[in-house]
Rosetta silent file (secondary structure, phi, psi, omega in degrees, C-alpha in Angstrom):
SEQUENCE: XXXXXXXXXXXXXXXXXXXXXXXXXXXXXXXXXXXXXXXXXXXXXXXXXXXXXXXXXXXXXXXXXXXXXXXXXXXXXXXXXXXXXXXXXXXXXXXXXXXXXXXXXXXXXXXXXXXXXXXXXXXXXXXXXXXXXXXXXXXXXXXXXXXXXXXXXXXXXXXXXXXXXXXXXXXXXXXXXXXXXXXXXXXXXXXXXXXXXXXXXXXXXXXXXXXXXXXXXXXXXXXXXXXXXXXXXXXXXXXXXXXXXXXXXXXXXXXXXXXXXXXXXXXXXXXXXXXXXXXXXXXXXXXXXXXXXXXXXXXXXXXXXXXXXXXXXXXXXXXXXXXXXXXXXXXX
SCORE:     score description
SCORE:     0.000 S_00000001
   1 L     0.000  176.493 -151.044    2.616    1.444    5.042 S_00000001
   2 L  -112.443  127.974  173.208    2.194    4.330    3.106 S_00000001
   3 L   -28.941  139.993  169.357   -0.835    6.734    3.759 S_00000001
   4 L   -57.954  179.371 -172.021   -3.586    5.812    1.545 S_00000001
   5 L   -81.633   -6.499  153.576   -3.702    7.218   -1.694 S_00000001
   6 L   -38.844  -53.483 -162.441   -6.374    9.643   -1.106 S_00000001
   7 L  -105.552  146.510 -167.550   -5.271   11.088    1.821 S_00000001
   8 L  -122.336  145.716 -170.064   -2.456   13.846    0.899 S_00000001
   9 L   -69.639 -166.155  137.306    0.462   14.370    4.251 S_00000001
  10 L   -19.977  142.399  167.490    0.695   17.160    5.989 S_00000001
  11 L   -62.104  132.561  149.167    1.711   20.782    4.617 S_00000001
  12 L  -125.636   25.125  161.937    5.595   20.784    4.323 S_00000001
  13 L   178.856 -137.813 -174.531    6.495   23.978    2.821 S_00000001
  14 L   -67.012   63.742  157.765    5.409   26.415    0.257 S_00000001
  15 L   144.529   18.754 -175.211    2.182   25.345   -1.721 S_00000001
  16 L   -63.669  174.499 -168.776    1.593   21.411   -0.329 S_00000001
  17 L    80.315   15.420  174.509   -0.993   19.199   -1.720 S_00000001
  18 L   -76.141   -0.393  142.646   -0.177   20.268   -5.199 S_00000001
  19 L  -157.081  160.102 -147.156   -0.828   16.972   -6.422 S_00000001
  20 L   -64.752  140.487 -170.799   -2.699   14.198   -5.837 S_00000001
  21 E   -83.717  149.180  160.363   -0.641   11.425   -4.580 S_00000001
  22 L  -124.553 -150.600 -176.986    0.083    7.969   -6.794 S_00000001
  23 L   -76.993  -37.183 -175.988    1.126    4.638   -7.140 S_00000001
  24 E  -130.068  170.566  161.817    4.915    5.000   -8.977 S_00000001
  25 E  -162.298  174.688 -174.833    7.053    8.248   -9.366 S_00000001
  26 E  -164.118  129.994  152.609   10.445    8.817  -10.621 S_00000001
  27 E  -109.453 -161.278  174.820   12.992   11.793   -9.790 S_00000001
  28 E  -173.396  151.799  176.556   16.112   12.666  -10.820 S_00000001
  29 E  -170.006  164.737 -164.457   18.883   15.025  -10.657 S_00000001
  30 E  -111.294 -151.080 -171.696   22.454   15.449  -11.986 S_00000001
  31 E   -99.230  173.866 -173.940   26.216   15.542  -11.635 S_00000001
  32 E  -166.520  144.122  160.274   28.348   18.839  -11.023 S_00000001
  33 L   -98.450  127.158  173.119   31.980   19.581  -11.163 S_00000001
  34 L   -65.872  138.816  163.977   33.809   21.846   -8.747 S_00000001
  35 L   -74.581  -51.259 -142.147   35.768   24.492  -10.866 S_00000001
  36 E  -149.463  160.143  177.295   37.443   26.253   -8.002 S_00000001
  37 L    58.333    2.225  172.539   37.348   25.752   -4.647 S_00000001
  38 L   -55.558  141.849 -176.202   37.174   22.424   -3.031 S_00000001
  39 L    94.958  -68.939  149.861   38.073   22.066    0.321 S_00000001
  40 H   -30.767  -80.503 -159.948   37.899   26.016    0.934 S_00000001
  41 H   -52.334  -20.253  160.454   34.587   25.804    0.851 S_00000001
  42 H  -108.593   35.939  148.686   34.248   23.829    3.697 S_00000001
  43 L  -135.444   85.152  171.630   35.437   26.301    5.947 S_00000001
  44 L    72.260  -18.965 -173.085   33.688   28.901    4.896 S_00000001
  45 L   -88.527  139.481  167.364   35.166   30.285    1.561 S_00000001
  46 L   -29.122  117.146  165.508   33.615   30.649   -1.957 S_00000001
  47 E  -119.974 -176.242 -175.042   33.401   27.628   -4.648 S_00000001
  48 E  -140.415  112.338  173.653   32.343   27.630   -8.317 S_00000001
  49 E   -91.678  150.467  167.043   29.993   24.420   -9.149 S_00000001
  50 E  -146.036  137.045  170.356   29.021   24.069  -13.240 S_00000001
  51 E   -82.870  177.855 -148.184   26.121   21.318  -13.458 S_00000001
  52 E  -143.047   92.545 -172.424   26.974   18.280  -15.505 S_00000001
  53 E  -112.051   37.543  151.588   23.156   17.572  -16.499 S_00000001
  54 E  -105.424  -17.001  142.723   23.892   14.825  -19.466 S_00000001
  55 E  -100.728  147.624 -173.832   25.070   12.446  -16.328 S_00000001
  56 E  -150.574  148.936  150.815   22.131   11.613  -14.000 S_00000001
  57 E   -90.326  105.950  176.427   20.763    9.831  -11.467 S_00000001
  58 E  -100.324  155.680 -175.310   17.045    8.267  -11.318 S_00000001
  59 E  -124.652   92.614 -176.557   14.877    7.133   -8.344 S_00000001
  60 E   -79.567   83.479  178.195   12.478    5.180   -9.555 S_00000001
  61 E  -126.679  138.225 -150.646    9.241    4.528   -6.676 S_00000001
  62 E  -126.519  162.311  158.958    6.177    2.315   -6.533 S_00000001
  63 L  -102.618  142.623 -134.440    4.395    1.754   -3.010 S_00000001
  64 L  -138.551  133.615 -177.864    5.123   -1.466   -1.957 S_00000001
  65 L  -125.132  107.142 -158.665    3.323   -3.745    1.182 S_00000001
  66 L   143.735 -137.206 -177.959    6.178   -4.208    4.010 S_00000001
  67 L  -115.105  154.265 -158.551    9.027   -2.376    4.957 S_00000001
  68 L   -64.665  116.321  169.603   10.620    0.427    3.026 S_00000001
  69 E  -110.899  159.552 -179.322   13.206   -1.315    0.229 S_00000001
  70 E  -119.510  120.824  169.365   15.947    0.075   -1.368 S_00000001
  71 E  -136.494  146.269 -175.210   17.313   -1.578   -4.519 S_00000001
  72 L  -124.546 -141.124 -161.630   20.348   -0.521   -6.622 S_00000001
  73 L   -85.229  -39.747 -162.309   23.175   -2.808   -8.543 S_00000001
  74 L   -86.919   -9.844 -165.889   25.228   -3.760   -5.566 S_00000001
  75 L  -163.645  137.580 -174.201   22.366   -4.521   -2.885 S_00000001
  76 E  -131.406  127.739  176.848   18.510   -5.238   -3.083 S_00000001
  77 E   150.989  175.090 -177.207   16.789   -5.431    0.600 S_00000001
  78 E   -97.710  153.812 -150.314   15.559   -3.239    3.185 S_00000001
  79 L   -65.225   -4.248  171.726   16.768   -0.001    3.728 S_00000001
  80 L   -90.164   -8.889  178.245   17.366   -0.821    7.775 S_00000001
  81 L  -106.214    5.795 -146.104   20.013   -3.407    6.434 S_00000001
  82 L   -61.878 -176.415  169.208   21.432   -1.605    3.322 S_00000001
  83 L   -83.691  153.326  174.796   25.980   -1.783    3.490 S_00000001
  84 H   -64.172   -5.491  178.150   27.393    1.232    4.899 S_00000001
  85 H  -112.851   45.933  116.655   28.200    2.495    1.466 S_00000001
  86 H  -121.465   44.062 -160.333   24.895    2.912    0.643 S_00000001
  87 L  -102.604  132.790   57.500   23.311    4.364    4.036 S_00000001
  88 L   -88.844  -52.950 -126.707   23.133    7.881    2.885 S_00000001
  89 H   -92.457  -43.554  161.961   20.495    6.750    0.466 S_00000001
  90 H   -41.972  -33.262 -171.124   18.664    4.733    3.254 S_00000001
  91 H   -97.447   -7.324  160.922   18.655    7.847    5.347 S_00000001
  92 H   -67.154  -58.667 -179.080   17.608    9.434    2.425 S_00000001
  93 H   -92.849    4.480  159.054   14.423    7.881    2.265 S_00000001
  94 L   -80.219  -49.928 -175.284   14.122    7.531    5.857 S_00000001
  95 H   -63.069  -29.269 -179.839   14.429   11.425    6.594 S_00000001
  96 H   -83.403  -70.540 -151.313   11.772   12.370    3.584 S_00000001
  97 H   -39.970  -30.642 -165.188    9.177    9.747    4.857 S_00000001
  98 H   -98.690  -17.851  154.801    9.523   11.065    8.179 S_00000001
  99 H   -35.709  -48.576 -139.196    9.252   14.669    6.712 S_00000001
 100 L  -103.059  -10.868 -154.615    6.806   14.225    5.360 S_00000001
 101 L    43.325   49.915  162.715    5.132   12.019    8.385 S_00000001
 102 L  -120.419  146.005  152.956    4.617    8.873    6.991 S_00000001
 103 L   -36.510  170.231  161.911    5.689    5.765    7.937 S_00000001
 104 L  -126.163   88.482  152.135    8.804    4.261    6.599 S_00000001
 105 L  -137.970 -154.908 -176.352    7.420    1.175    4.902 S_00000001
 106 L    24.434   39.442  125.453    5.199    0.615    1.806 S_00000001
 107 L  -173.892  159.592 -125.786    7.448    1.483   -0.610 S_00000001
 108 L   -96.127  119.006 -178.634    9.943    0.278   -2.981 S_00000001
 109 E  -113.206  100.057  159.405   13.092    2.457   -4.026 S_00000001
 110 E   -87.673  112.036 -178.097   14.854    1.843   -7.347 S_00000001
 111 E  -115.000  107.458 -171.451   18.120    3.961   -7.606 S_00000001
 112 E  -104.513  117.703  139.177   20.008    3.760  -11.444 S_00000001
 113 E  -107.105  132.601 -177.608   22.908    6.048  -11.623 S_00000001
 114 L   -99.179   20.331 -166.927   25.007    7.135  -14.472 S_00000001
 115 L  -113.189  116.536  150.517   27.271    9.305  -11.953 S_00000001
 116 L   -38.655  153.201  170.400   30.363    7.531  -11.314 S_00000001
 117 L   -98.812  141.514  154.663   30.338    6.825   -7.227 S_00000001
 118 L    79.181   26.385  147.786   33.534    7.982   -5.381 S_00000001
 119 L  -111.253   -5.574  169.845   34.775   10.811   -8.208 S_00000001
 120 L   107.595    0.442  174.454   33.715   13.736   -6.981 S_00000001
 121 L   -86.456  -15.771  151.243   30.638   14.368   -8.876 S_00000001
 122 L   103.707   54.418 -179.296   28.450   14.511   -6.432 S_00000001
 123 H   -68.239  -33.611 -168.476   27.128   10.923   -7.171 S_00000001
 124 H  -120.775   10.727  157.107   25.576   10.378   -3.718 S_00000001
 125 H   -80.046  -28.959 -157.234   24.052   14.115   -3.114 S_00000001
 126 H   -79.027  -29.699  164.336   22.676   13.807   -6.881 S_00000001
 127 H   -59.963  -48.646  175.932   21.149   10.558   -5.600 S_00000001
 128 H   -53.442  -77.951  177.836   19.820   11.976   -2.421 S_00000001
 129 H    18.065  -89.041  176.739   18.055   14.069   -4.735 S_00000001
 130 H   -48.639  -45.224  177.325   16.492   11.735   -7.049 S_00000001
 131 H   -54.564  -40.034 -175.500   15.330   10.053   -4.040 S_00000001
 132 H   -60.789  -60.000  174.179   14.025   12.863   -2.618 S_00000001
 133 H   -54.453  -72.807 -148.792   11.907   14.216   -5.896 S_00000001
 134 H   -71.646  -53.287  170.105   10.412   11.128   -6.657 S_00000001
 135 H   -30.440  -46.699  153.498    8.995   10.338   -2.700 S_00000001
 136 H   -52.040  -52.110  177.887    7.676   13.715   -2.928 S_00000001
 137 H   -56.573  -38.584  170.931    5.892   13.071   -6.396 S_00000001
 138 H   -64.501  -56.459 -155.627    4.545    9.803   -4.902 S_00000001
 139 E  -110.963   42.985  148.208    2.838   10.912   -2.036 S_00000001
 140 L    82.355  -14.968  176.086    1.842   14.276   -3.723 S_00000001
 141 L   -56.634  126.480  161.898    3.812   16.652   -1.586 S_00000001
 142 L   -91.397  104.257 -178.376    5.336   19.914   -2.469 S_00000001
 143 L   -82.860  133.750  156.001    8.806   20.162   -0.488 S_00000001
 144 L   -60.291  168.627  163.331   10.525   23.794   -1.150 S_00000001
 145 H  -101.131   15.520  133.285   14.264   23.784   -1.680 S_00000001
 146 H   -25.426  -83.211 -166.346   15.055   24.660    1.417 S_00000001
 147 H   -50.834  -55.391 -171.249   13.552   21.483    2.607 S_00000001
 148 H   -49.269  -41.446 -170.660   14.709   19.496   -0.003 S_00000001
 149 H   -66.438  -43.567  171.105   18.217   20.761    0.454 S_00000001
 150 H   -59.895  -51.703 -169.611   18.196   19.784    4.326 S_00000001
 151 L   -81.779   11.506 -173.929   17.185   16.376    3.728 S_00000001
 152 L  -113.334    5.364  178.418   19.421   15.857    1.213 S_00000001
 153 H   -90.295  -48.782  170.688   22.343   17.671    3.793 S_00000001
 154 H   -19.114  -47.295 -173.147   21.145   14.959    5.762 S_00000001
 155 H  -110.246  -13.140  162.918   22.251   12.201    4.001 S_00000001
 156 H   -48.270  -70.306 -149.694   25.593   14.201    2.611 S_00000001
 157 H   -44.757  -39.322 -164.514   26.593   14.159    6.502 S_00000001
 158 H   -83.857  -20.385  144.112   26.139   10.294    6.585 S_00000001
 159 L  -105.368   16.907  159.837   28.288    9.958    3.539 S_00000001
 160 L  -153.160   26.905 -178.021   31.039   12.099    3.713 S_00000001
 161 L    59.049  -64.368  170.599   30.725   13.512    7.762 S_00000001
 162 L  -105.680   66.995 -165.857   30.973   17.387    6.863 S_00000001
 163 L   -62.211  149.576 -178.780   29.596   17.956    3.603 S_00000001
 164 L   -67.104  -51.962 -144.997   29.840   22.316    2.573 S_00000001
 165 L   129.865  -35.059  177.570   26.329   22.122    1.187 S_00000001
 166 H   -40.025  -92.875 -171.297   27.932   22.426   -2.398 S_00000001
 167 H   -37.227  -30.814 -177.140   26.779   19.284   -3.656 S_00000001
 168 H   -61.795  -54.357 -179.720   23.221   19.400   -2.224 S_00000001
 169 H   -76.114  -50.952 -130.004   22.531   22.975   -4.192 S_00000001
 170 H   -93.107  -12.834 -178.963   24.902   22.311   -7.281 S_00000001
 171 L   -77.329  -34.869  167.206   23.059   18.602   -7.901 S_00000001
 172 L  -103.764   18.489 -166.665   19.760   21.012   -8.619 S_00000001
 173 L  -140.986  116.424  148.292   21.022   24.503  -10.096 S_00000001
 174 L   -52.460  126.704 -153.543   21.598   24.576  -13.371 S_00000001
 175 L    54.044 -148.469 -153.356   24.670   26.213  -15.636 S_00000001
 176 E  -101.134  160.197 -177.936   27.535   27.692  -13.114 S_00000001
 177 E  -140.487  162.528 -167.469   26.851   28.740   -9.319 S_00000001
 178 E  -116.394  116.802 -165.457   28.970   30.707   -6.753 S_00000001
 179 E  -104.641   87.132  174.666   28.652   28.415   -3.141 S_00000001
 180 E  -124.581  144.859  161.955   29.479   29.969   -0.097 S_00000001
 181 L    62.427   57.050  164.643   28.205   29.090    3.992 S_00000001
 182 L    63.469    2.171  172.954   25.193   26.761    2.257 S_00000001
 183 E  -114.142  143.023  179.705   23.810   29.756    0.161 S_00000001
 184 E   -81.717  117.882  165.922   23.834   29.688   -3.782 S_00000001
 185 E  -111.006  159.196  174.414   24.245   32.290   -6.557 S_00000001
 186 L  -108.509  128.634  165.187   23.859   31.736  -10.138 S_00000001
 187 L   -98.088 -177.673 -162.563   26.781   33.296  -11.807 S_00000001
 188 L   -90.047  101.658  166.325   26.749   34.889  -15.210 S_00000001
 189 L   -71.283  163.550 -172.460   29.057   32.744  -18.013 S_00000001
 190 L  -159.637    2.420 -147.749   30.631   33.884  -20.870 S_00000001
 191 L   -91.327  132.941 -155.080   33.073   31.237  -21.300 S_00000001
 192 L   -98.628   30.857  138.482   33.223   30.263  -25.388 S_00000001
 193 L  -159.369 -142.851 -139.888   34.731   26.859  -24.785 S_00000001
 194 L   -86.816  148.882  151.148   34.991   23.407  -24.041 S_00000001
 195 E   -98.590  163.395  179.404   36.153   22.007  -20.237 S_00000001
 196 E  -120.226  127.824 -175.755   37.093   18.308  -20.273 S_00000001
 197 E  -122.823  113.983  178.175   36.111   16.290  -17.405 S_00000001
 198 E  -105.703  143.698  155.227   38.479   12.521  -16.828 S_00000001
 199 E   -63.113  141.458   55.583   38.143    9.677  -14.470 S_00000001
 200 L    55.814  -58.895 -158.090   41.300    8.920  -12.527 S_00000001
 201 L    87.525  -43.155  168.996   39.887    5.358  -12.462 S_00000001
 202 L   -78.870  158.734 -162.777   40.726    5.338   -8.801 S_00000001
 203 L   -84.958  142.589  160.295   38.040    5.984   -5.789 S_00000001
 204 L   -57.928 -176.006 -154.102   37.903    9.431   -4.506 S_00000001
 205 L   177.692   51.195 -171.012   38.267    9.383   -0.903 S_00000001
 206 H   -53.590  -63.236 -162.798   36.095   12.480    0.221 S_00000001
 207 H   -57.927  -28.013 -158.742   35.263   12.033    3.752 S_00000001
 208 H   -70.411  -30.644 -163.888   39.102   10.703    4.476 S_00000001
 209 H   -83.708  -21.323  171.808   40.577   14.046    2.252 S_00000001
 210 H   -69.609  -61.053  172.720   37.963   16.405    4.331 S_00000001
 211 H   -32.858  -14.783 -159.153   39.369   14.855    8.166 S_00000001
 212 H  -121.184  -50.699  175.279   43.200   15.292    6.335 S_00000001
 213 H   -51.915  -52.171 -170.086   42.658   18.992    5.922 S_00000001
 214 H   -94.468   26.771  155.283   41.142   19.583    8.947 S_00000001
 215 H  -105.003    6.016  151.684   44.151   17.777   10.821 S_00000001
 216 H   -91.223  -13.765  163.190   46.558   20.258    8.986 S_00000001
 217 H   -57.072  -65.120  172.890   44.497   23.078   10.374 S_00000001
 218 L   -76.417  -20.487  153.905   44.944   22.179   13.877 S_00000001
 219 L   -45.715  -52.211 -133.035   48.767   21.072   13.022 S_00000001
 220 L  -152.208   53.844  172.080   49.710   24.017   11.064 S_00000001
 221 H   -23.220  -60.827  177.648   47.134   26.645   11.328 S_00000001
 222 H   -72.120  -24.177  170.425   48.846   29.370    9.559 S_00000001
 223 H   -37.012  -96.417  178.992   50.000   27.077    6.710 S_00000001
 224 H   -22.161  -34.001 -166.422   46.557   25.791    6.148 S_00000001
 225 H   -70.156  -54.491 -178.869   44.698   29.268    6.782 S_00000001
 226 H   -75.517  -22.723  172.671   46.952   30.625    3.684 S_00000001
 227 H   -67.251  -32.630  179.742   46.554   27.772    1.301 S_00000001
 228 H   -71.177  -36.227 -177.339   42.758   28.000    1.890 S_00000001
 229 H   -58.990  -26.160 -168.959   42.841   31.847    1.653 S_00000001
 230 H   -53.591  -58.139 -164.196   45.068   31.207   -1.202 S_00000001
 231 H   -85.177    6.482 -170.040   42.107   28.679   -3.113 S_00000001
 232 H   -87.556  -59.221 -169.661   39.529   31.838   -2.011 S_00000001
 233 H   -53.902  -61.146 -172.862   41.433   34.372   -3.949 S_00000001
 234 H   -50.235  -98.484  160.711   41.834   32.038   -7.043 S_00000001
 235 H    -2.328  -53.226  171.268   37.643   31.382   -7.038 S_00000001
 236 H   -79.077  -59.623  178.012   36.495   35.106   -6.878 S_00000001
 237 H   -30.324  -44.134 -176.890   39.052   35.618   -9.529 S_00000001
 238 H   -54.174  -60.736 -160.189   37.654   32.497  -11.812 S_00000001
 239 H   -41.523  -58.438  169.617   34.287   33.913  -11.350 S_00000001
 240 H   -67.654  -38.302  153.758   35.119   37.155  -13.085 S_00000001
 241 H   -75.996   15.768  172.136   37.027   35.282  -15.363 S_00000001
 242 H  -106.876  -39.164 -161.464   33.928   33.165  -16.632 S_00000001
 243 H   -76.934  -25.305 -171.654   31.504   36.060  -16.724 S_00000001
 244 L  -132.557   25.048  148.067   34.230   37.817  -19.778 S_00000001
 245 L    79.988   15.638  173.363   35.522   34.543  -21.017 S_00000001
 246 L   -51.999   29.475  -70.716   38.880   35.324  -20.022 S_00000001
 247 H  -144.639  -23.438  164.392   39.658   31.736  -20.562 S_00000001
 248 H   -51.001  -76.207  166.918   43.723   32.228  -20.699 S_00000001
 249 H   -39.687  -51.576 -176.606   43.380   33.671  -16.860 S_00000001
 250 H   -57.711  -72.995  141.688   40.929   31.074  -16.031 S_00000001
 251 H    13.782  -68.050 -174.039   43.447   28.396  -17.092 S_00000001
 252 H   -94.328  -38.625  179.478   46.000   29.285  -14.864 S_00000001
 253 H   -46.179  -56.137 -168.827   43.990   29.927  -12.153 S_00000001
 254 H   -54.391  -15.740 -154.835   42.885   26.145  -12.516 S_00000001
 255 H   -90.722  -73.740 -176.970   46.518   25.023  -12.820 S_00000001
 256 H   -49.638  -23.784  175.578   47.737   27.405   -9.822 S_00000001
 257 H   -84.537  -48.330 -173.815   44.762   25.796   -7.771 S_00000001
 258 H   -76.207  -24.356  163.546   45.499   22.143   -7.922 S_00000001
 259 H   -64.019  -34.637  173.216   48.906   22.807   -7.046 S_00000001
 260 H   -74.216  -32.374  166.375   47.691   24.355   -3.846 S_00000001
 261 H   -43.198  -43.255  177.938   45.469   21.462   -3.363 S_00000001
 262 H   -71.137  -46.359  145.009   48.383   19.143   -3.659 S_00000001
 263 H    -8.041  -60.451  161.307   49.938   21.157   -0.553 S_00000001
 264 H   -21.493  -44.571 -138.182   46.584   20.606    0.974 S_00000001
 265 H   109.624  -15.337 -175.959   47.281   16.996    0.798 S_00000001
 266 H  -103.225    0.158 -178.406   44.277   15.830   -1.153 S_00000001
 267 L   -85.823 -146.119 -173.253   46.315   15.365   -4.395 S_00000001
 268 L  -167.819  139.648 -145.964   47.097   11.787   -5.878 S_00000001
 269 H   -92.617   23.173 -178.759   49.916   11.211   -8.100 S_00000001
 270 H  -110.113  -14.709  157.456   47.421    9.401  -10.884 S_00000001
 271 H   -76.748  -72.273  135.780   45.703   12.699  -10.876 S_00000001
 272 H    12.883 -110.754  170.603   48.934   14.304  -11.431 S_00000001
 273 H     2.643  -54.557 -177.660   49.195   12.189  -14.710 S_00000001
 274 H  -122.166    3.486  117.168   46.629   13.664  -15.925 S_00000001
 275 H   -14.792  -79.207  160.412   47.037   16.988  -15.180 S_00000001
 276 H   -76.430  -23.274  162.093   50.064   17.221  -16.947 S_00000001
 277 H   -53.820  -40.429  178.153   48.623   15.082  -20.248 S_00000001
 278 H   -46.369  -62.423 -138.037   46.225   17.470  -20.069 S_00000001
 279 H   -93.625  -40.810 -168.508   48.507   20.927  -20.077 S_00000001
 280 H   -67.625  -20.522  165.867   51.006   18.679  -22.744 S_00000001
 281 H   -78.630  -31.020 -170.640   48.106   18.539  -24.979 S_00000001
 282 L   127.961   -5.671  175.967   47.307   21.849  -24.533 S_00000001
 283 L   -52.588  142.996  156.553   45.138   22.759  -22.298 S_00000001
 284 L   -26.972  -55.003 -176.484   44.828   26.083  -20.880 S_00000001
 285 E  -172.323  169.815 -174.781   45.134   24.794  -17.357 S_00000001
 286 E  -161.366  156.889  165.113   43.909   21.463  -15.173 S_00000001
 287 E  -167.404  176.404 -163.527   43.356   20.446  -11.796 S_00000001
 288 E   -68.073  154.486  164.406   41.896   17.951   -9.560 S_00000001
 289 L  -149.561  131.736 -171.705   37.762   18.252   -8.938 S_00000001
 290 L    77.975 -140.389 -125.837   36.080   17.409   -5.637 S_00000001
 291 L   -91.362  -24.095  178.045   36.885   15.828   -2.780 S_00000001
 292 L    89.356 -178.563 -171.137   40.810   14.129   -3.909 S_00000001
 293 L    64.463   31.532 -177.066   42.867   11.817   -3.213 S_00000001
 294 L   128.706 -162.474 -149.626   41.570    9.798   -6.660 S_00000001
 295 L    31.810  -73.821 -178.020   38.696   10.507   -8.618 S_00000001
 296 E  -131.093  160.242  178.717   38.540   13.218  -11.803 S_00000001
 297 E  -128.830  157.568  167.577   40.672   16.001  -13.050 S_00000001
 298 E  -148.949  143.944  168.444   38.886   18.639  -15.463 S_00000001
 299 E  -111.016  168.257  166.940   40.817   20.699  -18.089 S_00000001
 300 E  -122.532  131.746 -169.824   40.164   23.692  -20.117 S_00000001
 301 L   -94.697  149.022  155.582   40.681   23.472  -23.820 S_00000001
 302 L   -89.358    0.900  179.365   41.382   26.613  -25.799 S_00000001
 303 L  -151.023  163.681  171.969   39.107   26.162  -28.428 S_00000001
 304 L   -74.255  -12.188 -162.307   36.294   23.343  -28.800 S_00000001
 305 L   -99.178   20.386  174.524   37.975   22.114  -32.295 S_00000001
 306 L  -125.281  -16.739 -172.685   41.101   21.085  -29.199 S_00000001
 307 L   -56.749  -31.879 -153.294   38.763   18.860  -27.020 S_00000001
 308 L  -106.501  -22.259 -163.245   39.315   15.391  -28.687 S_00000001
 309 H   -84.530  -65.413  134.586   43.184   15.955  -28.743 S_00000001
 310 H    -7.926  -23.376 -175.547   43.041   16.844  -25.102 S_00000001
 311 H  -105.252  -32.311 -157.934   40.564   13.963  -24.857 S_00000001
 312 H  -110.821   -8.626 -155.671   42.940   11.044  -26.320 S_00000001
 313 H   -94.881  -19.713  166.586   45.565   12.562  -24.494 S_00000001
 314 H   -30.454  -85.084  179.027   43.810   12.232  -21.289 S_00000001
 315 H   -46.991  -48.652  172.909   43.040    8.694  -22.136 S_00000001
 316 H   -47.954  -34.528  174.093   46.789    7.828  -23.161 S_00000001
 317 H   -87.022    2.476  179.105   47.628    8.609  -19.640 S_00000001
 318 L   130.946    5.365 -156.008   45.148    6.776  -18.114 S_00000001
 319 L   -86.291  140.858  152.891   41.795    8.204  -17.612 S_00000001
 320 L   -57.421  -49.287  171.357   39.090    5.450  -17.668 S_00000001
 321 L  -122.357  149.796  177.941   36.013    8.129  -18.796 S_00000001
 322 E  -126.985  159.767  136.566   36.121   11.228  -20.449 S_00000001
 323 E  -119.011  153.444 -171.251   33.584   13.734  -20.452 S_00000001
 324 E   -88.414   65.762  178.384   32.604   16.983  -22.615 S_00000001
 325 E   -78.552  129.224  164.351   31.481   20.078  -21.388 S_00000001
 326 L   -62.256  141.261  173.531   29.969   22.261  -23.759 S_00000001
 327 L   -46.068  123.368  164.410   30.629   26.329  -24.308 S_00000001
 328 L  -101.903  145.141  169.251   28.491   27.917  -21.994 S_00000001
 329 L  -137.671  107.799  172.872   26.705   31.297  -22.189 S_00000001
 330 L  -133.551  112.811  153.930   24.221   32.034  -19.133 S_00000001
 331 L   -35.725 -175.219  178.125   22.970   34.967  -17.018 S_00000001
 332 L   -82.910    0.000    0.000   22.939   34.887  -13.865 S_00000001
């Protein structure tokens, strides 16, 4: 069971005890698209995350008398029995409990997500999250985001084996971020229109497309070395081209990137599809986003008054969901 409610755990970072603990809590946190850079990033090179905050996941938690449950759509029960395609979220709330030193019983885990699973959205870091937030708000703890960020690298590893770190920051940092070796910048936007983000309809296939890279490394080192340096270049380029709206440049970048991804190996020819509906519609440029092998493509429109054309055409070729990003303008 869960400490009483009185008693507040143990200091875990900056400022604990900063509130009182209670009975329910509820976190949350959202989706993020890779611009640039997938793949790169997890050996070492630069990515460009933009948050997605209009899809979200909540973690909904009451204290509970037994053992620590988890329940979502596909599986209700306790978190030592969950299916293997939801054990991140079990080790989610096993690794904060034990953060935090508390047992892991007495209490109840609701997880509702509006993040497709398996596209690339960062559906099961954005989860870790939620989970994460609301365990802290129940038992009153303040975890920094440092901490938070570990335990939620925690439970990346156990769903996708090497996770960058990308999803873990880009699931909590708002407008666009620069990702490199697990540390975060916020960059500076400029860009005055819309991106389009589609489902594939088929499951991404993260963990299988990181293990496929890094058995073309050790094949075909120098190949591999230059395609990544290759997706490196393109990213610090994007970057500058977001901060002055360069949006032509940006385009192409995105275009010129998903081809090297399909080199990689991670593309999928239903991605493909819509890729080119995309660019036939008009987009500036399109490519693949996250982990491949299935899940979403995102385009850049040239004007926001082009998104719904670009949006039906998307859908004529197949996309299941469409999503909207709005023009952004942010500092840094």
């Amino acid at each position: 069971m869960l400490a009483d409610r009185g008693a507040a755990p143990r200091a875990t970072g900056r400022g604990a005890h900063a509130a009182r603990p209670v009975d329910e809590a509820v976190g949350s946190a959202h989706a993020k698209v890779i611009l640039l850079g997938e793949h790169a990033v997890v050996h070492g090179r630069p990515a460009i995350a933009l948050a997605l905050p209009h899809l979200r996941v909540t973690a909904e938690v009451r204290r509970a008398a037994g053992p620590a449950l988890l329940r979502t759509e596909e599986y209700v029960g306790p978190i030592d029995t969950v299916p293997a395609a939801l054990a991140s979220l079990a080790t989610a709330v096993r690794a904060t409990l034990e953060r935090l030193e508390l047992p892991v019983s007495g209490v109840d885990v609701a997880v509702r997500t509006g993040i497709p699973v398996g596209r690339g959205l960062g559906a099961s870091a954005a989860a870790a999250h939620a989970i994460v937030d609301a365990l802290a708000r129940l038992t009153g703890a303040d975890l920094d985001e440092e901490a938070r960020y570990r335990l939620v690298q925690e439970a990346e590893r156990v769903a996708h084996g090497n996770p960058s770190g990308l999803d873990a920051r880009a699931t909590r940092t708002r407008g666009a971020m620069l990702f490199r070796s697990g540390t975060s910048t916020r960059l500076p936007v400029r860009l005055g229109t819309c991106l389009v983000v589609a489902d594939s309809g088929v499951r991404g296939a993260t963990k299988e497309a990181v293990a496929d890279v890094q058995a073309f490394l050790e094949r075909d080192p120098a190949r591999a070395t230059a395609l990544l340096d290759r997706l490196a270049t393109l990213t610090t380029e994007g970057a500058a081209d977001l901060a002055d709206d360069r949006r032509r440049e940006l385009g192409a970048r995105m275009s010129q990137a998903h081809a090297v991804l399909g080199e990689l190996g991670v593309g999928h020819p239903a991605l493909d599809r819509l890729v080119d509906a995309a660019e036939g519609a008009g987009a500036l440029g399109a490519k693949l986003t996250g982990g491949g092998l299935g899940g979403c493509v995102v385009a850049l429109v040239p004007t926001p008054a082009d998104a719904d054309r670009v949006v039906g055409a998307l859908e004529a070729a197949g996309a299941v969901g469409t999503w909207v990003v709005p023009p952004l303008e942010e500092d840094a």
